[in-house]
C-alpha positions as CSV (number, residue, x, y, z in Angstrom):
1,X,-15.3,-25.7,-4.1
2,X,-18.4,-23.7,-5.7
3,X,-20.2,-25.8,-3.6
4,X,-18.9,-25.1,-0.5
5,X,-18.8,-21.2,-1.4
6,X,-22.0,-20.7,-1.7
7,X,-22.7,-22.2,1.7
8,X,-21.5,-18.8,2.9
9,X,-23.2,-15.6,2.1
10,X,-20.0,-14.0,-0.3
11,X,-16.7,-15.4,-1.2
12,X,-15.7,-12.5,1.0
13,X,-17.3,-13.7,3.9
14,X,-15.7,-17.3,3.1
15,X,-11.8,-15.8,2.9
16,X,-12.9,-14.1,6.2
17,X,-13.6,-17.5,8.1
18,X,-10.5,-19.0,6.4
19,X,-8.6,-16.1,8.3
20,X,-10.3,-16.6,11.5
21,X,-9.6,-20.6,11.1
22,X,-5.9,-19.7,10.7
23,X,-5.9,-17.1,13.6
24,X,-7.1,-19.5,15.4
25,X,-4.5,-21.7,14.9
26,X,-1.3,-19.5,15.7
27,X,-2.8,-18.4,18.6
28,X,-3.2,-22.5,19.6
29,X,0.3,-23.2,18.8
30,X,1.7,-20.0,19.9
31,X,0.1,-20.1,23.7
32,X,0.9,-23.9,23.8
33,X,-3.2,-24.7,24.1
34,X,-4.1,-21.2,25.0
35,X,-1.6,-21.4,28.7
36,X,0.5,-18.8,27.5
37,X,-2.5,-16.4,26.7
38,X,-2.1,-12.5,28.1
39,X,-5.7,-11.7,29.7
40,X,-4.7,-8.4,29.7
41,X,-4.2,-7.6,25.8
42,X,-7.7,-9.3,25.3
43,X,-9.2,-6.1,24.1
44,X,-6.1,-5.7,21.5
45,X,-7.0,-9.4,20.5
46,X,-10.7,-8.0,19.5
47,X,-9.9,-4.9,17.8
48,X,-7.0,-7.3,15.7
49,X,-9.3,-9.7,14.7
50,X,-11.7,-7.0,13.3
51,X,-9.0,-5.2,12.0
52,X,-7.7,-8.6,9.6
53,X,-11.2,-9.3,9.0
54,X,-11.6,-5.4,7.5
55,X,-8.2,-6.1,5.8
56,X,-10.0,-9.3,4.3
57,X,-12.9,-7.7,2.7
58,X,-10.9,-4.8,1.5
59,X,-7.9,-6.6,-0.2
60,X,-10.7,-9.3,-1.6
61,X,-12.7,-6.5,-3.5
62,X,-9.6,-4.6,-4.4
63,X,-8.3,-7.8,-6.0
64,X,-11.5,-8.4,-8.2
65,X,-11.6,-4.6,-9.2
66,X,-11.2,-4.9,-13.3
67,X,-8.3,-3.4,-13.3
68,X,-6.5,-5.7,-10.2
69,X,-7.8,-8.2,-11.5
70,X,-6.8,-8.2,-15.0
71,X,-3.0,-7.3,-13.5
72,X,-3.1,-10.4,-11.6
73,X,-3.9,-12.6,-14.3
74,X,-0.9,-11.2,-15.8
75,X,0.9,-12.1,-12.7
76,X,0.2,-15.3,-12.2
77,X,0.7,-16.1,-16.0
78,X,4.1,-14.4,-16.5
79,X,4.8,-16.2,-12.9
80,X,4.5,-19.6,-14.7
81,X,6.5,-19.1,-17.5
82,X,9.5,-21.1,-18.2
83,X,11.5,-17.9,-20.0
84,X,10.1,-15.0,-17.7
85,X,10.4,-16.9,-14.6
86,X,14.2,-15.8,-13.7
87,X,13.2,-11.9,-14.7
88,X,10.3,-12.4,-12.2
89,X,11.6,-13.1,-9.3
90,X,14.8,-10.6,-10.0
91,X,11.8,-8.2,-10.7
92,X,10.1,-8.8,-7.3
93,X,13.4,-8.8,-5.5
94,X,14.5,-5.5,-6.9
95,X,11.1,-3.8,-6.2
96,X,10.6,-5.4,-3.0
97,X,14.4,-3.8,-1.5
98,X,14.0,-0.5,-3.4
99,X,10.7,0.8,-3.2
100,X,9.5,-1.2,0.2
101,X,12.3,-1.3,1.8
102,X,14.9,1.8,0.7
103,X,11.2,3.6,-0.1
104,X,13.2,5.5,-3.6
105,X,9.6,6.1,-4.8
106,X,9.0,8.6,-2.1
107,X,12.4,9.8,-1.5
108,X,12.5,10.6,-5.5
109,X,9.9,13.6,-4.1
110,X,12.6,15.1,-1.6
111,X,14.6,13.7,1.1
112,X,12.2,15.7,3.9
113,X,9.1,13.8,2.3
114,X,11.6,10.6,1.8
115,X,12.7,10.2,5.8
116,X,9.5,11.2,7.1
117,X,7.7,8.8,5.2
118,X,10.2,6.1,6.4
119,X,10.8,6.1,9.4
120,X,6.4,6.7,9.8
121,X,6.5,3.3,8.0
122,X,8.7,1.4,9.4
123,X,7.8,2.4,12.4
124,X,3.9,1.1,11.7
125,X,5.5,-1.9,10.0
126,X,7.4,-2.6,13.4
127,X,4.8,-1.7,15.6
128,X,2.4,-3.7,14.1
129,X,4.6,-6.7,14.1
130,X,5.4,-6.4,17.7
131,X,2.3,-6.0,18.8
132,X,0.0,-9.0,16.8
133,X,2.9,-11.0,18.1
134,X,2.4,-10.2,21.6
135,X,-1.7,-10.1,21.2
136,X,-1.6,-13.3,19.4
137,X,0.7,-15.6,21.5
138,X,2.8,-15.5,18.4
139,X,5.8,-15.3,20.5
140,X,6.1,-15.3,24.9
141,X,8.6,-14.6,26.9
142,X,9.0,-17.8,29.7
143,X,11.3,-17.6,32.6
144,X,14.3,-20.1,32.7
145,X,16.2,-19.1,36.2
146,X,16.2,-15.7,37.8
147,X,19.0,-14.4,35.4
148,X,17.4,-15.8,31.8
149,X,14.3,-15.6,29.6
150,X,13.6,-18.1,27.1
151,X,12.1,-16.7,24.1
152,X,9.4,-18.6,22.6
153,X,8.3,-18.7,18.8
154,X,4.9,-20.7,18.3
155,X,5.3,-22.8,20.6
156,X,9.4,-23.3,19.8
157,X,12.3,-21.9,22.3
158,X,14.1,-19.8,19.9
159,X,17.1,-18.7,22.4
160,X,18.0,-18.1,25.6
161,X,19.0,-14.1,26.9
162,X,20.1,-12.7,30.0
163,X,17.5,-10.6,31.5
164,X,20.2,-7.5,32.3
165,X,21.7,-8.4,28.6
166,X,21.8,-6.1,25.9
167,X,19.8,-7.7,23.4
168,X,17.1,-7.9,26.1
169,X,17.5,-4.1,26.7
170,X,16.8,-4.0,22.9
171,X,14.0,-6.9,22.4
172,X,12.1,-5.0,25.5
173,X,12.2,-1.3,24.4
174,X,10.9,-2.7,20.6
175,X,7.5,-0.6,20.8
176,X,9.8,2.2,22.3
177,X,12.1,2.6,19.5
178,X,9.5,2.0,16.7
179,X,7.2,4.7,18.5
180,X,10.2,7.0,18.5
181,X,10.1,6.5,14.7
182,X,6.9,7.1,14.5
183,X,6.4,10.2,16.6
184,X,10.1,11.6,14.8
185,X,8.2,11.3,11.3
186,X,4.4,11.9,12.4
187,X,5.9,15.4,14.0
188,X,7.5,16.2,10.0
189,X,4.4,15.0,8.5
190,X,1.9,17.7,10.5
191,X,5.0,20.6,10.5
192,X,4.8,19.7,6.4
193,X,1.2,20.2,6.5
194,X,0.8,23.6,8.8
195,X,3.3,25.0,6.8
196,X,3.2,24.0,3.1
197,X,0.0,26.3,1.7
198,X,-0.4,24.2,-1.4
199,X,-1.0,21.2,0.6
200,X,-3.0,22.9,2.7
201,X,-5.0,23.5,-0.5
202,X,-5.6,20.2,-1.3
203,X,-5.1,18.1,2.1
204,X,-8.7,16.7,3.6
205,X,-9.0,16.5,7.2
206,X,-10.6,13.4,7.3
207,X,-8.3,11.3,4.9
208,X,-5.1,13.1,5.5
209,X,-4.7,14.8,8.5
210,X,-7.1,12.0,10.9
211,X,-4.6,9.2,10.4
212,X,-1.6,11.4,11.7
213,X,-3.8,12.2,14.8
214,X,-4.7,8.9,15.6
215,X,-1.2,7.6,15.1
216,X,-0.1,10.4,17.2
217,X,-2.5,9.0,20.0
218,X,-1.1,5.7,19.9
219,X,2.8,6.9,19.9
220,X,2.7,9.7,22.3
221,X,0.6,7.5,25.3
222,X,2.5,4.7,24.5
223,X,5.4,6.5,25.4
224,X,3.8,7.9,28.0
225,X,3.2,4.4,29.8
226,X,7.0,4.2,29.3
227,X,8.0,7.4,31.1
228,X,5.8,6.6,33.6
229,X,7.1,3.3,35.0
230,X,10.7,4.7,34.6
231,X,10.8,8.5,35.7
232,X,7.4,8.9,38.1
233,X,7.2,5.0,39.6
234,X,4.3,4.5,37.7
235,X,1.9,7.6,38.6
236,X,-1.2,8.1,36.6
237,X,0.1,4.2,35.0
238,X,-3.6,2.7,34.8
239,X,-5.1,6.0,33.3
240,X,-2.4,6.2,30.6
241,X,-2.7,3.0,30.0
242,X,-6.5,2.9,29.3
243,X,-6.2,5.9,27.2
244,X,-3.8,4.1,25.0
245,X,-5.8,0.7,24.4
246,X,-8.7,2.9,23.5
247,X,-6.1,4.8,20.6
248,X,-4.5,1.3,19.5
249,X,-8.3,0.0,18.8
250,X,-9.6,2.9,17.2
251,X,-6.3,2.9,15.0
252,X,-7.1,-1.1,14.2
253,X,-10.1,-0.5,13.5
254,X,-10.0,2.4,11.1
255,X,-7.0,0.8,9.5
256,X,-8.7,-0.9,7.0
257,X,-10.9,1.8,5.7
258,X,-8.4,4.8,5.8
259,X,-5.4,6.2,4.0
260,X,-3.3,3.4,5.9
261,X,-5.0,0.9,3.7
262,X,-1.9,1.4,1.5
263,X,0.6,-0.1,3.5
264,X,-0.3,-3.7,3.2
265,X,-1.7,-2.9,-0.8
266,X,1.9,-1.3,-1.7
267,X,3.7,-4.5,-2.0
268,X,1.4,-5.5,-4.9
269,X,2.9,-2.9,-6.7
270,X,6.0,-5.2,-7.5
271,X,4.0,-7.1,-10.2
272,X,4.2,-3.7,-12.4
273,X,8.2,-3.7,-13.1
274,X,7.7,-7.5,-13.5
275,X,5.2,-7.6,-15.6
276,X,5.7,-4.4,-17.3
277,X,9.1,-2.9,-17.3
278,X,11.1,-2.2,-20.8
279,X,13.6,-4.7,-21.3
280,X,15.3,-6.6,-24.4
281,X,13.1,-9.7,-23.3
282,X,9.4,-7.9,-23.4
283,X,8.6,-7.3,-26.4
284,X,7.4,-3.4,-26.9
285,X,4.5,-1.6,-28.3
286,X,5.3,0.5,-31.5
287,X,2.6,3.2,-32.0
288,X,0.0,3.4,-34.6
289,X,0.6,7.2,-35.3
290,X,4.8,7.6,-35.4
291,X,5.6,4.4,-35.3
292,X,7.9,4.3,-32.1
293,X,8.4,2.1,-29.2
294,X,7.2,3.6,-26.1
295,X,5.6,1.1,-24.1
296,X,5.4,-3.2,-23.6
297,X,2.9,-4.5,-25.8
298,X,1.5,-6.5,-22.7
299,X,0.8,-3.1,-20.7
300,X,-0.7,-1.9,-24.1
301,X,-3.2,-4.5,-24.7
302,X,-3.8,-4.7,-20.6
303,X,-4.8,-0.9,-20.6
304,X,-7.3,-1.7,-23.3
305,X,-9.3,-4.8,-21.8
306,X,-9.2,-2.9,-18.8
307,X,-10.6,0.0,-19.9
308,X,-13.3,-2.1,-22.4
309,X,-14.0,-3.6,-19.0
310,X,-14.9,-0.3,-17.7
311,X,-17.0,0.6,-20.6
312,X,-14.8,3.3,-21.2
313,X,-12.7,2.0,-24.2
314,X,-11.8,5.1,-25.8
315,X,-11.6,3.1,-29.3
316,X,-11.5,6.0,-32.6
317,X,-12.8,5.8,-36.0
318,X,-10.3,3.9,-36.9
319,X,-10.6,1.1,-35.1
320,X,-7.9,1.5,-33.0
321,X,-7.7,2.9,-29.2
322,X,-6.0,6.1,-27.7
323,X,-4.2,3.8,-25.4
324,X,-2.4,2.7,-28.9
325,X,-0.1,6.0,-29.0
326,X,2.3,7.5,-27.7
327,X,2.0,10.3,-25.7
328,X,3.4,12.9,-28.2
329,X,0.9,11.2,-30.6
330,X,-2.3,11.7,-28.5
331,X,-1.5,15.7,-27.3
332,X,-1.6,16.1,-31.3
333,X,-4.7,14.2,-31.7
334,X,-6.5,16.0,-29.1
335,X,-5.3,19.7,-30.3
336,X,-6.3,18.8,-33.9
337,X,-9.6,17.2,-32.6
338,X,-10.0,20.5,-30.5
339,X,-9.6,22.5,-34.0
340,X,-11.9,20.0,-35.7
341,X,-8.9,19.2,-37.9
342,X,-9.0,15.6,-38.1
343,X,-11.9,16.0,-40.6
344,X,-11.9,19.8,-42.3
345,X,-14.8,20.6,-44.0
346,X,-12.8,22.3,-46.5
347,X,-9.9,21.0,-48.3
348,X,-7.9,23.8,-48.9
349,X,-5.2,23.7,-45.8
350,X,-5.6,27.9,-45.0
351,X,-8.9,28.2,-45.0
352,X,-10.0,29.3,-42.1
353,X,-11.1,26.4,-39.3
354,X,-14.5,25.3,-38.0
355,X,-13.8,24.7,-34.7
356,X,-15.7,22.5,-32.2
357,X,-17.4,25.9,-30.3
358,X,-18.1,27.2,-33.3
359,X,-15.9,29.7,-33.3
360,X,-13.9,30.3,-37.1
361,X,-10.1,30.8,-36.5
362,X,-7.9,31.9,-39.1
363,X,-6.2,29.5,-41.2
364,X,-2.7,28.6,-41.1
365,X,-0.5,31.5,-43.3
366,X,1.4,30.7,-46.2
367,X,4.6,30.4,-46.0
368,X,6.6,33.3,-46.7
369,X,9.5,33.2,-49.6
């Protein structure tokens, strides 16, 4: 395997290919050899491909990042243990339905941030679907009689509907209804941000309000095209229609490198709970100053390598590491460092203090009969 890696110029570059192989692949058995293949979506193809390659050489650096990485050794050797292995995989199940798909992590911020962040991403995560699908031959539509489609999953008929039917009413209106979920929660998301004057404080243009516009794009022409065949026969069709291919590559494209970046990262967040959660079978941290439990004693001594990794151990005179109390424990540590308390010059306990600015205070007062 080394060998083979360094016949490419990163092991970036060599996941990348691996993608592309497997691309590839799909869009082989999906368009039965490349017959089923839509001419017409060939600039989406492009702007897909460089859009999974960008995802490739983001999630592969992300991954290797000290503290990723040290995580997912965790991971992986909690995963393979006999005692933790029923615990992980309740773990992943329970993150993966509350905070992916309920989204309780956002909704614990208020139910206006809550919906408008969900239906924004499941909108996305529809969207997307729908539409690599479609790009990629992953599934076709292939005409049985006059009064049927056959729908086609690489390669496979999957089922048979009737082209007036319901569920075809539904299966062909999938981008409208996802960009109906979008455009619903994109329209909270800028009202939230004209009118909130703390977040207009500390909101960026570039990273917070750029994604919303280009996402607007997207949903309002692709709309658009809708509205068009339906209510005006098609007028203005071919314009709208080029106006949205060039939104849905410009979103592809910036997709890796923006703020979106965190919807395909998020999931990874279900190895914290699993790995990390208090329970009766982790066994818990106790703290060096009072002595309680506050934490797992894995998370403790992964906080620590990570941070030595970083060069930025935080290790005291002691010997022993901030990370190693509790919270309570390290407020009074740094207020008594602030006073130069932790090693008075004088040993009388109200004497007045040598501070750190050089500034005397008072000493603390007797107390009074």
């Amino acid at each position: 395997m080394n060998a083979f890696q360094r016949s490419f110029y990163s092991r970036v570059s060599m996941y990348a290919f691996f993608l592309v192989i497997v691309l590839f692949i799909t869009v082989l058995l999906g368009t039965k050899n490349f017959r089923h293949i839509d001419l017409a979506l060939t600039g989406y193809m492009a702007a897909s491909v460089v859009c999974f390659i960008g995802l490739v050489f983001r999630i592969v650096a992300f991954a290797f990042r000290p503290a990723t990485n040290r995580v997912g050794k965790r991971t992986r050797k909690n995963a393979r243990t006999a005692s933790r292995k029923k615990r992980s995989i309740k773990a992943i199940l329970v993150t993966l339905f509350e905070n992916i798909v309920l989204q309780k992590f956002i909704f614990k911020r208020g139910l206006y941030r809550g919906l408008q962040h969900f239906l924004v991403a499941w909108g996305c995560i529809g969207s997307f679907a729908i539409t690599f699908g479609l790009v990629f031959g992953w599934f076709h539509f292939e005409l049985v009689d006059p009064n049927h489609y056959a729908v086609s999953v690489f390669g496979v008929k999957a089922f048979v509907m009737d082209v007036e039917g319901f569920l075809a009413f539904m299966i062909y209106n999938g981008l409208n209804w996802t960009a109906a979920m979008c455009l619903t929660g994109l329209s909270m998301m800028l009202y939230r941000r004209i009118k909130d004057r703390d977040l207009k404080v500390t909101q960026r243009f570039e990273f917070d309000l750029v994604p919303i516009f280009i996402l607007l794009a997207v949903t309002v022409s692709g709309l658009a095209l809708t509205v068009s065949a339906v209510l005006f026969h098609g007028a203005f069709y071919s314009s709208i229609g080029m106006v949205h291919e060039m939104a849905v590559v410009t979103l592809l494209i910036y997709f890796p490198f923006g703020k979106l970046f965190h919807v395909p990262i998020r999931p990874l967040a279900t190895a914290v709970p699993m790995n990390y959660e208090a329970g009766s079978d982790i066994e818990m941290h106790n703290c060096k100053g009072c002595g309680k439990e506050y934490a797992a004693k894995e998370q403790i001594e992964d906080v620590v390598a990570i941070l030595k990794d970083n060069e930025f151990d935080l290790q005291l005179d002691d010997g022993s590491y901030l990370a190693e109390y509790c919270w309570d424990c390290r407020r009074r540590m740094r207020a008594m460092r602030q006073m130069n308390l932790l090693n008075p010059r004088s040993k009388d306990p109200y004497a007045p203090l040598d501070t750190n600015t050089g500034i005397s205070m008072p000493g603390f007062g007797r107390k009074k009969a």
